[in-house]
FIFIMAR-718666 format. One line per field, with one value per residue (C-alpha): residue in three letters; x, y, z. Coordinates in nm, 4 decimals, padded with zeros to 6 digits. Layout:
# residues N
code: c(ALA / ...)
c1: c(X / ...)
c2: c(Y / ...)
c3: c(Z / ...)
//
This chain:
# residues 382
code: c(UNK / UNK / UNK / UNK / UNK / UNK / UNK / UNK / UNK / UNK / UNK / UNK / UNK / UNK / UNK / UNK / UNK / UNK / UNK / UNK / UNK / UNK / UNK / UNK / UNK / UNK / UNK / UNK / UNK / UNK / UNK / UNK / UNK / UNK / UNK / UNK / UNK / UNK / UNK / UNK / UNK / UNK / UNK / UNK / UNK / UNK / UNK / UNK / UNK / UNK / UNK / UNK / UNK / UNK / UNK / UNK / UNK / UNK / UNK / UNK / UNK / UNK / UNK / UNK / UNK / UNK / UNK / UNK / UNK / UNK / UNK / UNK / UNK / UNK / UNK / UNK / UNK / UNK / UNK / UNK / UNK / UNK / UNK / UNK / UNK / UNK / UNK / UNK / UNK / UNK / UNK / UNK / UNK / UNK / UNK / UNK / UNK / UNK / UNK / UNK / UNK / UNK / UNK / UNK / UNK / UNK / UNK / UNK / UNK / UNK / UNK / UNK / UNK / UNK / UNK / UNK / UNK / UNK / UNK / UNK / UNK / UNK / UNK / UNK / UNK / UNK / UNK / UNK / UNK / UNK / UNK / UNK / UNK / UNK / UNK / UNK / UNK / UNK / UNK / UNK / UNK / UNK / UNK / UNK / UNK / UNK / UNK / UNK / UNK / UNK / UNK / UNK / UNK / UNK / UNK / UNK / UNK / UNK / UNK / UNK / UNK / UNK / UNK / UNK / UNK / UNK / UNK / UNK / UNK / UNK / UNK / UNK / UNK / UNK / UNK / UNK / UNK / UNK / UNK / UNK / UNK / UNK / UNK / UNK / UNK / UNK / UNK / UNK / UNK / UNK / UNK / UNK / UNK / UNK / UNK / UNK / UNK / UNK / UNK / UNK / UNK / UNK / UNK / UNK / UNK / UNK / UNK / UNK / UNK / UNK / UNK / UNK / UNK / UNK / UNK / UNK / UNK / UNK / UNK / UNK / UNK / UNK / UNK / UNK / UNK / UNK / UNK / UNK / UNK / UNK / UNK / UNK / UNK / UNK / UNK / UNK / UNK / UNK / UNK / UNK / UNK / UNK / UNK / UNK / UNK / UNK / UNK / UNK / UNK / UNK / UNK / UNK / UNK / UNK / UNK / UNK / UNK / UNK / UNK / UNK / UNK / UNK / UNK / UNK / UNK / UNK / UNK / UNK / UNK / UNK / UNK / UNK / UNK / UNK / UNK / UNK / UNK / UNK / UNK / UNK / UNK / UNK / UNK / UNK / UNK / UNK / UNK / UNK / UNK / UNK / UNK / UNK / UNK / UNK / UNK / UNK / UNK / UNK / UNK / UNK / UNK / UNK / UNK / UNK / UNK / UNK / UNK / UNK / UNK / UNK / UNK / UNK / UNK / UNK / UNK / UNK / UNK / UNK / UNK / UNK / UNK / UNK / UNK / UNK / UNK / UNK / UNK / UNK / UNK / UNK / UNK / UNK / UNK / UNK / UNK / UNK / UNK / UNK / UNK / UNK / UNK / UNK / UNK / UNK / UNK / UNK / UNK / UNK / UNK / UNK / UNK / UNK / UNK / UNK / UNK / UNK / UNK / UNK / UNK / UNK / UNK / UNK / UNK / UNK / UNK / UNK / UNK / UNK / UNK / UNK / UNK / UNK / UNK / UNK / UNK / UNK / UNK / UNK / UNK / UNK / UNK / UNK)
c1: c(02.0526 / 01.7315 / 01.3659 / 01.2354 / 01.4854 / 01.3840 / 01.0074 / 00.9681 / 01.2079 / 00.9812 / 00.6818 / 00.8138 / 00.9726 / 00.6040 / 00.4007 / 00.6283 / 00.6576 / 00.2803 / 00.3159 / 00.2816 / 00.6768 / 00.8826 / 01.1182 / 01.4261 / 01.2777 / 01.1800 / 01.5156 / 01.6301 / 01.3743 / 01.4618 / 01.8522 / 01.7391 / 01.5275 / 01.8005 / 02.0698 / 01.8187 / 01.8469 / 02.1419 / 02.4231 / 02.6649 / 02.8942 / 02.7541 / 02.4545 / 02.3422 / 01.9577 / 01.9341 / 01.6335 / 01.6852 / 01.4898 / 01.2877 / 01.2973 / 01.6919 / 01.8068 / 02.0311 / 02.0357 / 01.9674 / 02.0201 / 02.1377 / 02.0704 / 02.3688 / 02.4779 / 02.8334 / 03.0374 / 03.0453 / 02.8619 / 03.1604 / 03.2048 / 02.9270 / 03.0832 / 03.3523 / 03.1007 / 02.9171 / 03.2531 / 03.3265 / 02.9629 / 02.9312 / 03.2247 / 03.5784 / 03.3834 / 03.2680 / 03.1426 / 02.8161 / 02.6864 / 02.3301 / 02.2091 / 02.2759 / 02.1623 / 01.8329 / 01.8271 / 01.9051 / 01.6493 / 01.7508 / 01.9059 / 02.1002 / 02.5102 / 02.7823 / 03.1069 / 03.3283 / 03.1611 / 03.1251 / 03.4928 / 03.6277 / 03.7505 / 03.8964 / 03.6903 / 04.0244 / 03.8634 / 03.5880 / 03.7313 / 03.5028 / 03.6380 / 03.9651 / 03.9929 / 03.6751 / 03.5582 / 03.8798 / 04.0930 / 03.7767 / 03.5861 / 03.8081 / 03.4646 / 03.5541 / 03.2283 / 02.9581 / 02.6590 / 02.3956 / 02.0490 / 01.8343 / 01.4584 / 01.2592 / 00.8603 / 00.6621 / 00.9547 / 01.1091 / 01.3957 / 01.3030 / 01.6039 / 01.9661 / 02.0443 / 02.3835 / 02.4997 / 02.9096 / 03.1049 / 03.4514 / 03.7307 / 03.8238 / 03.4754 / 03.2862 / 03.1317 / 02.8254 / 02.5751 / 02.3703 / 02.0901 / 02.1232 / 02.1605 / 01.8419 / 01.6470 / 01.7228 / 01.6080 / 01.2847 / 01.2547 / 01.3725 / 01.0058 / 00.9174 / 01.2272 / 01.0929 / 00.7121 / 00.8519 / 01.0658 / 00.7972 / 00.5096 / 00.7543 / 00.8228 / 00.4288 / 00.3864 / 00.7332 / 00.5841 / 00.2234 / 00.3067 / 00.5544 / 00.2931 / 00.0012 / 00.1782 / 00.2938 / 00.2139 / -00.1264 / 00.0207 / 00.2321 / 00.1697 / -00.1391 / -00.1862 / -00.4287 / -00.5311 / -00.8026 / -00.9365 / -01.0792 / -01.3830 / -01.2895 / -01.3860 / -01.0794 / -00.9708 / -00.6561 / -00.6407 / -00.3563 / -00.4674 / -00.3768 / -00.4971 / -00.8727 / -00.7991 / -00.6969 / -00.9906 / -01.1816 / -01.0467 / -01.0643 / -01.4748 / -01.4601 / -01.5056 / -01.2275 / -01.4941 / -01.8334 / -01.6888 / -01.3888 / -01.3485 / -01.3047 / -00.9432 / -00.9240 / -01.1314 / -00.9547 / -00.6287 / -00.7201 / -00.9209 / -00.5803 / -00.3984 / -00.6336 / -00.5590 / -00.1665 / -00.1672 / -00.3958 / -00.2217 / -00.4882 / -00.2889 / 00.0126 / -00.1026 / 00.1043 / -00.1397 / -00.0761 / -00.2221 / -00.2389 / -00.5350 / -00.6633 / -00.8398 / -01.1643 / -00.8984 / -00.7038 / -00.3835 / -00.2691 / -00.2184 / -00.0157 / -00.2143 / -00.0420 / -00.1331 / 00.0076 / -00.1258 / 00.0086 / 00.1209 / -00.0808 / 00.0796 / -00.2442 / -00.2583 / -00.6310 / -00.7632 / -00.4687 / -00.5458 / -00.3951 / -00.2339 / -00.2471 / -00.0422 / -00.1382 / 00.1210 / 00.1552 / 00.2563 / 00.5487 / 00.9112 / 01.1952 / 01.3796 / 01.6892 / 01.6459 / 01.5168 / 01.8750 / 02.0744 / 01.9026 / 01.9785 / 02.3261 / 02.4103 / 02.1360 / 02.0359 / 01.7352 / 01.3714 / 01.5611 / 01.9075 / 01.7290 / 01.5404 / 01.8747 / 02.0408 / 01.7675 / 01.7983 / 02.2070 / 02.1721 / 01.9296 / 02.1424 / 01.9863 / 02.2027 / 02.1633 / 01.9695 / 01.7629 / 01.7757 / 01.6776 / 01.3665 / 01.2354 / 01.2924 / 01.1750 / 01.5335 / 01.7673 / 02.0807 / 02.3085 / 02.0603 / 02.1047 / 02.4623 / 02.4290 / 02.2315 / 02.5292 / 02.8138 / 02.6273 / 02.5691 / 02.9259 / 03.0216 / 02.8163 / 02.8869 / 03.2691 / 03.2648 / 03.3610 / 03.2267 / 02.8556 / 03.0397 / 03.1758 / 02.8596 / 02.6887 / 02.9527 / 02.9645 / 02.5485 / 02.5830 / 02.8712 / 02.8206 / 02.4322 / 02.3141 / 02.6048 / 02.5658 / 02.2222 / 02.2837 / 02.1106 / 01.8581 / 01.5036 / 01.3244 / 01.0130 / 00.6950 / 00.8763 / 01.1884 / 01.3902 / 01.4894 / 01.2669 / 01.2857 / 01.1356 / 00.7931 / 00.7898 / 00.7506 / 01.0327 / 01.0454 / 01.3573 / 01.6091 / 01.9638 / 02.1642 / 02.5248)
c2: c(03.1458 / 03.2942 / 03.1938 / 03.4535 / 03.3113 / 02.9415 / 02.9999 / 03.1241 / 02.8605 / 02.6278 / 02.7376 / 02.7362 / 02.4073 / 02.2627 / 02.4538 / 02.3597 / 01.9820 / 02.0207 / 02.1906 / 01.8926 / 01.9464 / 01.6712 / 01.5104 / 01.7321 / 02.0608 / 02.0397 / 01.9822 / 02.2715 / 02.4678 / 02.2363 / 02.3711 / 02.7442 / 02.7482 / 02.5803 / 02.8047 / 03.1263 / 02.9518 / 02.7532 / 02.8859 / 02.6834 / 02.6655 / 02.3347 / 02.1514 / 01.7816 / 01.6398 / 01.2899 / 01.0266 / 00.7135 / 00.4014 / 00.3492 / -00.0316 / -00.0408 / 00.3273 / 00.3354 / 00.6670 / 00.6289 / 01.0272 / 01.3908 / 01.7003 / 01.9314 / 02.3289 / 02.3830 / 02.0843 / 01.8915 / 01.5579 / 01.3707 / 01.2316 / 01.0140 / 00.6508 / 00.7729 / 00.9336 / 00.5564 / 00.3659 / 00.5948 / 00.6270 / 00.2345 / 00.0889 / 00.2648 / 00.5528 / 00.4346 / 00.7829 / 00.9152 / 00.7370 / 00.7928 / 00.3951 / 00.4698 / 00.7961 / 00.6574 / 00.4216 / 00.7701 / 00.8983 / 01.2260 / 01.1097 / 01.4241 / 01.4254 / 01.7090 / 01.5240 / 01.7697 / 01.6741 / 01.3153 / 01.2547 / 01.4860 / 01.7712 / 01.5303 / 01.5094 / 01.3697 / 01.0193 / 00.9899 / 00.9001 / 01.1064 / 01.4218 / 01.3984 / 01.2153 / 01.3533 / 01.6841 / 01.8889 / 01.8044 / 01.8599 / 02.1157 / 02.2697 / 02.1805 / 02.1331 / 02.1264 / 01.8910 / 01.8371 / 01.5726 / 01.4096 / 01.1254 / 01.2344 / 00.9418 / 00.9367 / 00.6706 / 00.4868 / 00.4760 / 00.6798 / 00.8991 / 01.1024 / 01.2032 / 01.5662 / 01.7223 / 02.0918 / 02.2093 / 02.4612 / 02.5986 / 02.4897 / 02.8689 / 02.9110 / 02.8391 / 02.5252 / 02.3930 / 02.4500 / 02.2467 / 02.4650 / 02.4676 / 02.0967 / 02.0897 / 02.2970 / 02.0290 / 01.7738 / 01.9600 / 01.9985 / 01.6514 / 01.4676 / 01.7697 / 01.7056 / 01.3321 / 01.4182 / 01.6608 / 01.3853 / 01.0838 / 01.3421 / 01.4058 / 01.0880 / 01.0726 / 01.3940 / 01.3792 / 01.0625 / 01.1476 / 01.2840 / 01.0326 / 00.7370 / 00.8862 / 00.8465 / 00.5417 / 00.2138 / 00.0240 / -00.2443 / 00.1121 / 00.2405 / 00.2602 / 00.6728 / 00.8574 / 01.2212 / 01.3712 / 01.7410 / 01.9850 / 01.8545 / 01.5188 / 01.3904 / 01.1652 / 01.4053 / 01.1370 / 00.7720 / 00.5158 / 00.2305 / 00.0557 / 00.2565 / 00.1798 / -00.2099 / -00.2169 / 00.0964 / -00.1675 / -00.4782 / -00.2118 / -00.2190 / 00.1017 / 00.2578 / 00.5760 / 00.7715 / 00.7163 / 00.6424 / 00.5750 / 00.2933 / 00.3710 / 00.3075 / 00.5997 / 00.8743 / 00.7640 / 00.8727 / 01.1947 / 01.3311 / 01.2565 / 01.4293 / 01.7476 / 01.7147 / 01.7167 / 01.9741 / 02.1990 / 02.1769 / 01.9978 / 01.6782 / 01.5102 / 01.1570 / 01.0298 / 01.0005 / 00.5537 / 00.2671 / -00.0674 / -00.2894 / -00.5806 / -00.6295 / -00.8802 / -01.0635 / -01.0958 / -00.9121 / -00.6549 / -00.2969 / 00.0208 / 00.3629 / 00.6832 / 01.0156 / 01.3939 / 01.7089 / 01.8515 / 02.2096 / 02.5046 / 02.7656 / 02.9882 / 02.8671 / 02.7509 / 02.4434 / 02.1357 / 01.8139 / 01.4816 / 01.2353 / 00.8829 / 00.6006 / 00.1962 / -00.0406 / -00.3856 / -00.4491 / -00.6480 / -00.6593 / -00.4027 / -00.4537 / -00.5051 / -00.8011 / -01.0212 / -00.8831 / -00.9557 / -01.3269 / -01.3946 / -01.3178 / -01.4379 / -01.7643 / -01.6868 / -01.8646 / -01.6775 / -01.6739 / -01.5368 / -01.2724 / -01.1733 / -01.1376 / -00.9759 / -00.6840 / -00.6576 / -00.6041 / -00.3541 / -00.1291 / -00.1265 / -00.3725 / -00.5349 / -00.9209 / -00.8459 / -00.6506 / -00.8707 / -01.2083 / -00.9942 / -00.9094 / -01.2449 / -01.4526 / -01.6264 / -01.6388 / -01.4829 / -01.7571 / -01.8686 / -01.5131 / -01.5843 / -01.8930 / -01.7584 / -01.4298 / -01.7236 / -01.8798 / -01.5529 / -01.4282 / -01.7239 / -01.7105 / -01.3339 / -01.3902 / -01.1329 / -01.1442 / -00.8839 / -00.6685 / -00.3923 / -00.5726 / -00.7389 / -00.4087 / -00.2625 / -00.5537 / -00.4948 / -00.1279 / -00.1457 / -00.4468 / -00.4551 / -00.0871 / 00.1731 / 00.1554 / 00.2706 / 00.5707 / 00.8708 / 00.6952 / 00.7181 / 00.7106 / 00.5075 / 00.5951 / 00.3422 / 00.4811 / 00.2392 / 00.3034 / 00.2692 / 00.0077 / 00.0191 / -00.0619 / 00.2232 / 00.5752 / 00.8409 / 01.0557 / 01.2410 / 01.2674 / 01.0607 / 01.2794 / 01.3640)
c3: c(00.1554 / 00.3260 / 00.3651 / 00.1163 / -00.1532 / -00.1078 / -00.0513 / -00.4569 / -00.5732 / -00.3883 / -00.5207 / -00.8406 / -00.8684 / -00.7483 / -01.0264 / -01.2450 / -01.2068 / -01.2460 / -01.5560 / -01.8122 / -01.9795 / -02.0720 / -01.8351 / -01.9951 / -02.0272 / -01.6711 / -01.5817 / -01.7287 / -01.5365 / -01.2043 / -01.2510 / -01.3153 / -00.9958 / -00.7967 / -00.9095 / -00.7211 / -00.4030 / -00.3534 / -00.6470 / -00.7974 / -01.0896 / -01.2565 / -01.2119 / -01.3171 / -01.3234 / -01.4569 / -01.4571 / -01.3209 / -01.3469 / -01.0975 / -00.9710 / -01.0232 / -00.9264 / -01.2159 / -01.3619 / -01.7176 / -01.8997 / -01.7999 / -01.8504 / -01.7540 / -01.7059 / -01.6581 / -01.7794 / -02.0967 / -02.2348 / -02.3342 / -01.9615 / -01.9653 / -01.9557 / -01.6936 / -01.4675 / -01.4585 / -01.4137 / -01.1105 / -00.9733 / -01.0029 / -01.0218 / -00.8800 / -00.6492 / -00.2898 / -00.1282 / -00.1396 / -00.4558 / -00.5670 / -00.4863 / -00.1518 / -00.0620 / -00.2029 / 00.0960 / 00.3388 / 00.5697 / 00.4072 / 00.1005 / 00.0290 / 00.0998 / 00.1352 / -00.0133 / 00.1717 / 00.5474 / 00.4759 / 00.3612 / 00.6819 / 00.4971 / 00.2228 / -00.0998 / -00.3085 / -00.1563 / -00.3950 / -00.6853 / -00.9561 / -00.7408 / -00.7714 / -01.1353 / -01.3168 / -01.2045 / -01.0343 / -01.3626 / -01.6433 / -01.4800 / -01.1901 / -00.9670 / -00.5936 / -00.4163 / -00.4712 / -00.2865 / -00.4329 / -00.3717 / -00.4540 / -00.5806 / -00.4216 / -00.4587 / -00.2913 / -00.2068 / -00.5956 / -00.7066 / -01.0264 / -01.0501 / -00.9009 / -00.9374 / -00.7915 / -00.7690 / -00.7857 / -00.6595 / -00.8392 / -00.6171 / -00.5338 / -00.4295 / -00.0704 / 00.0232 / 00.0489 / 00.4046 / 00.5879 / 00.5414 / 00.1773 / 00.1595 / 00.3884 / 00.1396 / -00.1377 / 00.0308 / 00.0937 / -00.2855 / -00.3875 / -00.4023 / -00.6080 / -00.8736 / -00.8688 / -00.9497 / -01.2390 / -01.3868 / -01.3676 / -01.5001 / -01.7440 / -01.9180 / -01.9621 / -02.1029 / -02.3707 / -02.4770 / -02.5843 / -02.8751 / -03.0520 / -02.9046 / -03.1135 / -03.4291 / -03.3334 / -03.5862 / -03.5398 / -03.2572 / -03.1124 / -02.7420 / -02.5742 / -02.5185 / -02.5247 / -02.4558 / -02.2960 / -02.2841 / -02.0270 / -02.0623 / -01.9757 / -02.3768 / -02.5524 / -02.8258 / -02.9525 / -02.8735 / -03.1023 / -03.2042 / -02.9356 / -02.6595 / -02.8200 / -02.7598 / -02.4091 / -02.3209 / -02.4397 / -02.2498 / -01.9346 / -02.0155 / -02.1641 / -02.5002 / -02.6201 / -02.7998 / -02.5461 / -02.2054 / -02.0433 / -01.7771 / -01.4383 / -01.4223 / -01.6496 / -01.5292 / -01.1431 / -01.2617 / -01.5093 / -01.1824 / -00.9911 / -01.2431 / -01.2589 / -00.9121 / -00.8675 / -01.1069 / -00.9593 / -00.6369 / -00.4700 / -00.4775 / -00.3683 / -00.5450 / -00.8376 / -01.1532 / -01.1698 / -01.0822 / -01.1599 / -01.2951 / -01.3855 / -01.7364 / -01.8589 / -02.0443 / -01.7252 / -01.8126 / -01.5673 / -01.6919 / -01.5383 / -01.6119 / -01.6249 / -01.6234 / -01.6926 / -01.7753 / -02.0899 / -02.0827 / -02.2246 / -02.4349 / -02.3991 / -01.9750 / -01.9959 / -01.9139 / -01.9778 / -02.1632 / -01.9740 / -02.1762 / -02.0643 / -02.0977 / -02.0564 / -02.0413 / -01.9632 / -01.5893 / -01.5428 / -01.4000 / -01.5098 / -01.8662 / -01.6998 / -01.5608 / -01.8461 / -01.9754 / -01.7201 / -01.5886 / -01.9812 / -02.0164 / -01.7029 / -01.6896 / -01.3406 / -01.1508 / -01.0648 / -00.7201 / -00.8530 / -01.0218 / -00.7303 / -00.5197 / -00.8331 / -00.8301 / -00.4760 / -00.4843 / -00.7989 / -00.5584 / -00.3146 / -00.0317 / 00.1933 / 00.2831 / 00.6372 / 00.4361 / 00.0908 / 00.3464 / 00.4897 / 00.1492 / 00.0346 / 00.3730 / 00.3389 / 00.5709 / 00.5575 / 00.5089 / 00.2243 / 00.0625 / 00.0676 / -00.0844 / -00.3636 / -00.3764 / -00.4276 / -00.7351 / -00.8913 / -00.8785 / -01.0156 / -01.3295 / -01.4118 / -01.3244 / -01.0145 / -00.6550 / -00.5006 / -00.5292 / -00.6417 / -00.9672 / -01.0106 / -00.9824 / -01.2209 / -01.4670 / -01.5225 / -01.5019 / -01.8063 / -01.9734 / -01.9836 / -01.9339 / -01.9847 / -02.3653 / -02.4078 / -02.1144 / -02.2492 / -02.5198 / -02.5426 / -02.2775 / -02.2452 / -01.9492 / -01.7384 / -01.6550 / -01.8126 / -02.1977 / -02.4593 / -02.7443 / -03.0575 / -02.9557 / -02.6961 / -02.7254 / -02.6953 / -02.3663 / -02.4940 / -02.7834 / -02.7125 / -02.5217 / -02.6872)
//
């Protein structure tokens, strides 16, 4: 791998998470541009929600989509090597499996039971896409056994271009949606779209209500919430930008509201529209699943999120302004009520019990999957 093979796939994995495509189309475009710089045999890109980590869809070259529920059993439940919850927490969250099992890869469980005997893959090197602190996405490359491994340079080159994998994945989920959101029912998503000349040219029903409890009108001007975060948008996607198109404001009525934002791509390459999105702020959709399943405290939960992303109890206790013994404490009564004894069953038991069966649905804005009431980011994968 050489400078003037990486410096085009760099520039072109930047234009084109600023392109305005849906979350899985860019990923098809993320693996093509990879493969010019750092080649492989198979290649994985999958979204992940962003307050849990917990990848939540794939899009794949090279190996089948029948694997699904054993790749999350081994990457949360039987695997223990380089798994995508902790490389998040990395200073460079991108791993060699070869190096970091000493020349032994048959450790990690999904190596030697998953990809050797499906796919005959040998080498895998993998990478958390973090933005602003959040995970958006996990994307890994593989080698045939009979091939060479992966280098340190070319494992330093992905981490260069993981923020940029992250920014195409979130901007994605914004722009797949737009479309199914506007003909969305009456009380459907709040989206609307906006055109080069900053005028609304679509707006759902919904989207008219909350412009309106933002002190705004759809059709004669747009709050200030909203024209902040198209500008930022125009922006990122001219390149003038590094700022994610959110933030998150209060209303008159007093409700607090998340706005998104993403260009929308042009066939003709003129001027893009921005759709944007206005949801409800609030915590992450698995945990209302999990604290009711499980009938956890305001306090369990917030230990229970904690554990899923990863934390450890030092860290957990800081977060928390607990101590450590309390954070124990709090660990005990959880295990007890989900009928675990360790985080890594409790991680695996709301990974497969609560989450694993809607992997690859629709996706919602969010991250996390979409329900009825949300738009679709992306069809089910098979």
């Amino acid at each position: 791998m050489t400078t003037l093979r990486t410096d085009p796939v760099r520039r072109g994995l930047d234009a084109l998470a600023r392109s305005g495509l849906d979350w899985e189309s860019f990923a098809h475009g993320a693996i093509d541009l990879l493969g010019r710089a750092v080649p492989f045999d198979a290649a994985c890109v999958g979204p992940a929600d962003p307050r849990t980590g917990l990848l939540t869809g794939s899009v794949k070259r090279g190996m089948g989509n029948d694997k699904d529920f054993e790749f999350l059993r081994h990457e949360y439940l039987d695997d223990s090597v380089n798994l995508f919850l902790d490389l998040v927490h990395r200073p460079v969250p991108v791993a060699i499996l070869v190096d970091d099992t000493g020349g032994h890869p048959e450790v990690a469980s999904r190596h030697r039971e998953l990809f050797v005997p499906e796919w005959d893959l040998g080498h895998e090197v993998r990478a958390a896409a973090v933005l602003d602190g959040r995970p958006w996405a996990g994307f890994s490359l593989y080698r045939s056994s009979g091939a060479g491994g992966f280098s340190p340079a070319e494992a330093d080159f992905l981490a260069s271009v993981a923020p940029t994998v992250a920014l195409g994945v979130r901007a994605g989920l914004v722009a797949g949606a737009a479309q199914a959101a506007l003909e969305a029912p009456e009380d459907g998503p709040a989206v609307l779209v906006v055109g080069p000349d900053d005028r609304v040219l679509q707006a759902s029903q919904a989207a008219q209500s909350r412009v309106a409890d933002l002190g705004g009108d759809v059709w004669r001007r747009l709050p200030t919430a909203v024209g902040s975060i198209v500008a930022v948008a125009r922006a990122l996607a001219a390149g003038h930008s590094t700022l994610v198109p959110r933030l998150r404001v209060r209303s008159r009525s007093g409700r607090w509201f998340v706005v998104h934002a993403s260009p929308l791509a042009s066939a003709d390459g003129g001027a893009a529209q921005v759709a944007v999105t206005i949801e409800e702020a609030g915590p992450g959709d698995v945990v209302p699943l999990v604290v009711a399943a499980f009938g956890l405290t305001g306090r369990e939960r917030d230990v229970l999120v904690a554990v899923v992303q990863g934390s450890s109890t030092a860290q957990i206790a800081a977060a928390l302004h607990l101590s450590p013994y309390t954070v124990q404490d709090h660990l005990k009564v959880i295990f007890d009520k989900a009928g675990v004894s360790s985080r890594r069953e409790l991680i695996a038991k709301v990974v497969l019990e609560q989450y694993a069966p809607r992997f690859g649905g629709r996706l919602g804005t969010s991250g996390w999957f979409a329900d009825d009431s949300e738009p679709s980011a992306v069809a089910p994968v098979a």
